[in-house]
DSSP file (Angstrom, degrees, kcal/mol; ACC not computed):
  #  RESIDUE AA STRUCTURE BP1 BP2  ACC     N-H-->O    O-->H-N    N-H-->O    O-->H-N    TCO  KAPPA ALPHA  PHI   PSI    X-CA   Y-CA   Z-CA
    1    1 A X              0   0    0      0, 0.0    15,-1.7     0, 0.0     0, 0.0   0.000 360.0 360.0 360.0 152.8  137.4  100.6  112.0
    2    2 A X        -     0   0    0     13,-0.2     2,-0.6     1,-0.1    14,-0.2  -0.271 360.0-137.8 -78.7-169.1  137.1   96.9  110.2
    3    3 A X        -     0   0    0     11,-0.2     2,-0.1     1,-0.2     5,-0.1  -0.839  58.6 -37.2-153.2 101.2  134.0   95.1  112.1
    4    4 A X  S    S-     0   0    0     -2,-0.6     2,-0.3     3,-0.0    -1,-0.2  -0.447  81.5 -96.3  85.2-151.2  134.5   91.7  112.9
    5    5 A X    >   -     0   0    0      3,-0.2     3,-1.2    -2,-0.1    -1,-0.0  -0.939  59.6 -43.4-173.8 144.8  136.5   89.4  110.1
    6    6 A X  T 3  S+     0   0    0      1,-0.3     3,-0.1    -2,-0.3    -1,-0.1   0.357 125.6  17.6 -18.2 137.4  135.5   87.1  107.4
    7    7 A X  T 3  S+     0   0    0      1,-0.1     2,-0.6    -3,-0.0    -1,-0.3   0.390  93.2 129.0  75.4  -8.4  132.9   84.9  107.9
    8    8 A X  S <  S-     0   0    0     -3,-1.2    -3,-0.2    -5,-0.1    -1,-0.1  -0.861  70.7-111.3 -62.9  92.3  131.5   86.8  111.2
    9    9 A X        +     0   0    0     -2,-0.6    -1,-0.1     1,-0.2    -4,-0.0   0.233  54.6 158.0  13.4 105.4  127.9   87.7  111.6
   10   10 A X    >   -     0   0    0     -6,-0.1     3,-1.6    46,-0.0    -1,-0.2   0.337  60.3-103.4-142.7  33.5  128.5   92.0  111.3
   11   11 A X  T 3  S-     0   0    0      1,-0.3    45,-0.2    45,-0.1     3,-0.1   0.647  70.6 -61.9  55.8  29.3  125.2   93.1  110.4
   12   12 A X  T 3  S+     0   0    0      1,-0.2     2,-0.3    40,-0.1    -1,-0.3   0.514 107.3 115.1  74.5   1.9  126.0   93.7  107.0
   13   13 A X    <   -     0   0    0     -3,-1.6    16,-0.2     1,-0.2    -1,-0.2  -0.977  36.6-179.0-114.1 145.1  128.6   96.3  107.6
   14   14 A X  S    S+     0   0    0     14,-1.7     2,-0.4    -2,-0.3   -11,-0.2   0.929  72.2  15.6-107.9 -91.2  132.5   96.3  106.9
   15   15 A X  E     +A   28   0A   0     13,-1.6    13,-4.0   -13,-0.2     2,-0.3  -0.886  67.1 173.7-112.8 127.3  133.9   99.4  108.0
   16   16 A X  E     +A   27   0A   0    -15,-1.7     2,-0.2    -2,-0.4    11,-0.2  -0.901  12.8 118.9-138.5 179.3  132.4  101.4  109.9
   17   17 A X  E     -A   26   0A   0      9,-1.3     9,-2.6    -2,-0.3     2,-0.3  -0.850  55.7 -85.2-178.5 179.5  133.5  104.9  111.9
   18   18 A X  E     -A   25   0A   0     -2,-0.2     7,-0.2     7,-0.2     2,-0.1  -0.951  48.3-132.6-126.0 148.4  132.8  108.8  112.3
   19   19 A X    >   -     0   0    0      5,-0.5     3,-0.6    -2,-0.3     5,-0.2  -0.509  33.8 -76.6-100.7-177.3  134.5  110.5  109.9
   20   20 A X  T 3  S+     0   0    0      1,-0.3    -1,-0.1    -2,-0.1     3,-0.1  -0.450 120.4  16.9-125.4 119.6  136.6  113.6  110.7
   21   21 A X  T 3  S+     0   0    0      1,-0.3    -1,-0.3    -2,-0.1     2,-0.2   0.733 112.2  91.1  89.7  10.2  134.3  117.0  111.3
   22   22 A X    <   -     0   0    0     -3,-0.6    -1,-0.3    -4,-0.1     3,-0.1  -0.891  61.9-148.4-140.2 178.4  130.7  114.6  111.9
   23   23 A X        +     0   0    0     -2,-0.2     2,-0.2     2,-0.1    -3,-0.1   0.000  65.9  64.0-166.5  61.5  129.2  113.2  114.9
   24   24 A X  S    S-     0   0    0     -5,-0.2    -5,-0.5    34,-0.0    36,-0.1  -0.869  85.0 -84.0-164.3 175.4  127.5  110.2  114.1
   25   25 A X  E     -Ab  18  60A   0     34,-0.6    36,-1.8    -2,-0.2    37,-0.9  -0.144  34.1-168.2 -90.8 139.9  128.4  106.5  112.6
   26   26 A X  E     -Ab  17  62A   0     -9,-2.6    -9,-1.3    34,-0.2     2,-0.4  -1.000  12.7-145.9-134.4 157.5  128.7  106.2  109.0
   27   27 A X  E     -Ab  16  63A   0     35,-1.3    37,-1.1    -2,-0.3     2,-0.5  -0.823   8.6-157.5-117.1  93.0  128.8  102.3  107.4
   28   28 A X  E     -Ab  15  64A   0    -13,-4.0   -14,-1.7    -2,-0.4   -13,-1.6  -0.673   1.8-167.6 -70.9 105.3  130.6  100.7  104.5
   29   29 A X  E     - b   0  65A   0     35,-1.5    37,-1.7    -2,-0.5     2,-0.4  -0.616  14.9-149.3 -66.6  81.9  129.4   97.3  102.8
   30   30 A X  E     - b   0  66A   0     -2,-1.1     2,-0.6    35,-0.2    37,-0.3  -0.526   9.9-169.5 -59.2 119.0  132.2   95.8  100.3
   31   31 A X  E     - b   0  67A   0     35,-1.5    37,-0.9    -2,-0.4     2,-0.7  -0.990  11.1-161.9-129.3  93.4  130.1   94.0   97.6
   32   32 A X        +     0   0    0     -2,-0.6     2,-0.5    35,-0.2    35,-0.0  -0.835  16.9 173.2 -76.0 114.1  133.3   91.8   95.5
   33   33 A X        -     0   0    0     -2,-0.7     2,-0.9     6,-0.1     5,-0.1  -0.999  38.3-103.2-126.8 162.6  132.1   90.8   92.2
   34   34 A X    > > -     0   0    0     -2,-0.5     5,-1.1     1,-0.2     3,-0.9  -0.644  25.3-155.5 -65.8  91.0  134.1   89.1   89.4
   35   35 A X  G > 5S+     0   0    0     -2,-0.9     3,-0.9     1,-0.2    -1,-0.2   0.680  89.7  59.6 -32.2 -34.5  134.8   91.7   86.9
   36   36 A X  G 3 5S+     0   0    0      1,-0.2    -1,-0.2     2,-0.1    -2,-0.0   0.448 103.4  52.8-111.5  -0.3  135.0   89.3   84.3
   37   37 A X  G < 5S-     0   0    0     -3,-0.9    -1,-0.2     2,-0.0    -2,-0.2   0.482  97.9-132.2-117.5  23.0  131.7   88.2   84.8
   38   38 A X  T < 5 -     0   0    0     -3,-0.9    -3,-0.2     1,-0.1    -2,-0.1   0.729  40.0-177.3  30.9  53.5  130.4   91.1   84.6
   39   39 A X      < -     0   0    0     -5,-1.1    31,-0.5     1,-0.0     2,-0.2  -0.112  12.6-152.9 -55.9 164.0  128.2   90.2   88.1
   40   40 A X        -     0   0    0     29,-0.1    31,-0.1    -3,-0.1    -6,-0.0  -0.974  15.3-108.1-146.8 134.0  126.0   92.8   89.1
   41   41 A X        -     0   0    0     -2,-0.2     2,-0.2   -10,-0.1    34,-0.0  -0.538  40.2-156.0 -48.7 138.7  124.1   94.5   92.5
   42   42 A X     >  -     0   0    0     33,-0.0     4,-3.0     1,-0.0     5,-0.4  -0.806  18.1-120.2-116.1 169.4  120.9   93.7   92.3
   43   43 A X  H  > S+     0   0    0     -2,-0.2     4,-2.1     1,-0.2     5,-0.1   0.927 121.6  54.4 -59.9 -38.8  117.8   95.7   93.9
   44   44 A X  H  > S+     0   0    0      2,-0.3     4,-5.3     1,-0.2    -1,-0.2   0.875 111.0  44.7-102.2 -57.0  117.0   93.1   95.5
   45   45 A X  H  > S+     0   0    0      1,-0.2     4,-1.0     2,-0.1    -2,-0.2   0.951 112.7  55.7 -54.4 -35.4  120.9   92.9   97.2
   46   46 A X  H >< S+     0   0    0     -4,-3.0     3,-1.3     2,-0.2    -2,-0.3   0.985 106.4  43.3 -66.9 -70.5  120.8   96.1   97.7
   47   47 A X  H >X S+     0   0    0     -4,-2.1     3,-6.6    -5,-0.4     4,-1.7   0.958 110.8  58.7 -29.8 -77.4  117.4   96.3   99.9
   48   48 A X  H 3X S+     0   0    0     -4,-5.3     4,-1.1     1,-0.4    -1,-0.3   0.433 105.3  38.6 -82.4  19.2  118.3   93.7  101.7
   49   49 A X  H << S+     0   0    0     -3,-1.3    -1,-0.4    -4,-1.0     4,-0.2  -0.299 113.6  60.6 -99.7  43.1  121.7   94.6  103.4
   50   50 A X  H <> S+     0   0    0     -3,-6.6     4,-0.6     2,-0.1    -2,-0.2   0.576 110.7  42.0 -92.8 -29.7  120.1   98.2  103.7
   51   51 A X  H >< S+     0   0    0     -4,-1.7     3,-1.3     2,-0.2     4,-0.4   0.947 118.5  43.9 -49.6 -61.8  117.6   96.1  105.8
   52   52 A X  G >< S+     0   0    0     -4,-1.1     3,-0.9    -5,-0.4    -1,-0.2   0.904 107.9  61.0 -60.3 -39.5  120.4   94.2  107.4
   53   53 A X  G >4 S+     0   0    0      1,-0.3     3,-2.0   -41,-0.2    -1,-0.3   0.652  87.6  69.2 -35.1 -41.8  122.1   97.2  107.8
   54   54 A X  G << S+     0   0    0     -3,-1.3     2,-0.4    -4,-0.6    -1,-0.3   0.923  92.4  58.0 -64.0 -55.3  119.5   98.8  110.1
   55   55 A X  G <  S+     0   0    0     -3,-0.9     2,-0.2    -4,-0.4    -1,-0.2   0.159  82.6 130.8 -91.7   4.4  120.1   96.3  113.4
   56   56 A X    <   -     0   0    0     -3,-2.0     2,-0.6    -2,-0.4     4,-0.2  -0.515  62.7-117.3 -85.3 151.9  123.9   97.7  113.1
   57   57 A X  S    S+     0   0    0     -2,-0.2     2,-0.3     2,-0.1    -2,-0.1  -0.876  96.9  30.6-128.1 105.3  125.1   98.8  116.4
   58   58 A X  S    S-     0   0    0     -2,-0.6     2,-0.2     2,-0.0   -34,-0.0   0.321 109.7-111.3  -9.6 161.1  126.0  102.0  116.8
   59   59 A X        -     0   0    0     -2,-0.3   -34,-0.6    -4,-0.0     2,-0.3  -0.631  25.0-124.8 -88.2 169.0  123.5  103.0  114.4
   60   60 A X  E     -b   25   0A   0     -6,-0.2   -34,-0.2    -2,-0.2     3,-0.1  -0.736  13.0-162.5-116.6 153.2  124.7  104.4  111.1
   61   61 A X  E    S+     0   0A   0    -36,-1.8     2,-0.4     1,-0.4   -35,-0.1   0.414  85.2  24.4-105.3 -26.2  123.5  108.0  110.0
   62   62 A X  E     -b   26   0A   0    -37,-0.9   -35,-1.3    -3,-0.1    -1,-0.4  -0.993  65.5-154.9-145.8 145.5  124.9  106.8  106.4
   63   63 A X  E     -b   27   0A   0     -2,-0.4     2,-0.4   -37,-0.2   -35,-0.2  -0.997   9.0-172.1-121.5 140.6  125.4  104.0  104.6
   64   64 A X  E     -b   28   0A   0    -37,-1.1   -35,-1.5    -2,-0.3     2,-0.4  -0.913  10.2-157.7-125.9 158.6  127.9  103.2  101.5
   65   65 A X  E     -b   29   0A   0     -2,-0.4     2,-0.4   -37,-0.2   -35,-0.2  -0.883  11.3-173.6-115.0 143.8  128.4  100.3   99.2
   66   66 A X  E     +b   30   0A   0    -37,-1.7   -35,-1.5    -2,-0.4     2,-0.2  -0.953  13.5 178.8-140.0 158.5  131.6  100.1   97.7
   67   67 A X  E     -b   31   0A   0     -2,-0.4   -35,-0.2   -37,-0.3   -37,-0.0  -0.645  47.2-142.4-132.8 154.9  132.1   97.4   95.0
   68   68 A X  S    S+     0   0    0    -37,-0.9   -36,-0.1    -2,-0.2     2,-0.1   0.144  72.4 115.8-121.6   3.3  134.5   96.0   92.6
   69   69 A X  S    S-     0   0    0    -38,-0.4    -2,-0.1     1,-0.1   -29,-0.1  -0.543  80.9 -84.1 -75.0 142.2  131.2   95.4   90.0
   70   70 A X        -     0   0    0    -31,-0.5    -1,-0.1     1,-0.2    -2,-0.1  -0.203  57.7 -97.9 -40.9 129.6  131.1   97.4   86.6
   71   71 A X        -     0   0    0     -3,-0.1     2,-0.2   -31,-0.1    -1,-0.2  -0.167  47.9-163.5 -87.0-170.6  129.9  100.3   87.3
   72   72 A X     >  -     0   0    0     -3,-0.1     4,-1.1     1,-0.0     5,-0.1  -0.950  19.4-148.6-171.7 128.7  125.6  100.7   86.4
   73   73 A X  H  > S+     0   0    0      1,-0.2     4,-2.2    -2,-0.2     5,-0.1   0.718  99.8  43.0 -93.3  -7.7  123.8  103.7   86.1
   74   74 A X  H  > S+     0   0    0      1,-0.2     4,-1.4     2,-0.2    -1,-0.2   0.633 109.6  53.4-101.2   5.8  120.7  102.1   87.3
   75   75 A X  H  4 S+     0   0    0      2,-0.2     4,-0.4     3,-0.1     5,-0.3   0.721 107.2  55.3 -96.0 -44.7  122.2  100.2   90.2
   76   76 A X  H >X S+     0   0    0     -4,-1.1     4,-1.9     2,-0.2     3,-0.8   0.905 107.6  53.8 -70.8 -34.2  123.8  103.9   91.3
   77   77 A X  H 3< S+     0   0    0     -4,-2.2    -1,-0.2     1,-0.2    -2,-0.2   0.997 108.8  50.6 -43.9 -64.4  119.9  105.4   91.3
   78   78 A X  T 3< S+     0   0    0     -4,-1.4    -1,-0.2     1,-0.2    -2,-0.2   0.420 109.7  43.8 -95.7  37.6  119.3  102.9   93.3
   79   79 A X  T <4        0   0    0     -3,-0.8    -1,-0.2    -4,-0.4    -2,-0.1   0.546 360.0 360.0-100.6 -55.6  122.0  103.4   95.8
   80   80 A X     <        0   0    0     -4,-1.9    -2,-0.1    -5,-0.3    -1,-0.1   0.035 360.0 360.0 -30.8 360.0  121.5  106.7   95.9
């Protein structure tokens, strides 16, 4: 289910659910970057909507990022 709409306060999560066969919350964060500017997650983004992430309501058992950014092997460590 989406949570909330642009510009909303949503605790750093997008879409969030239980997926089919589980029985707890899982969360998605959509991270856009500009391919052609070859933007990047940084550690830094990344900590802090796992942070923000925590105060989401239901609580999430999992979180996932998904991204339009190039992909990175050291950005996917630390996702991981």
């Amino acid at each position: 289910m989406r949570n909330g709409r642009s510009g909303q306060a949503q605790a750093r999560i997008d879409v969030y659910g239980i997926p089919y066969g589980e029985d707890s919350y899982l969360g998605i964060q959509c991270k856009g970057k500009d391919e052609y500017t070859a933007k990047q997650l940084t550690e830094k983004e990344i900590q802090q909507e796992i942070e923000k992430a925590k105060n989401f309501e239901p609580s999430l058992k999992k979180m996932y990022f998904a991204t339009t950014a190039v992909r990175d092997a050291s950005v996917q460590t630390i996702i991981q």
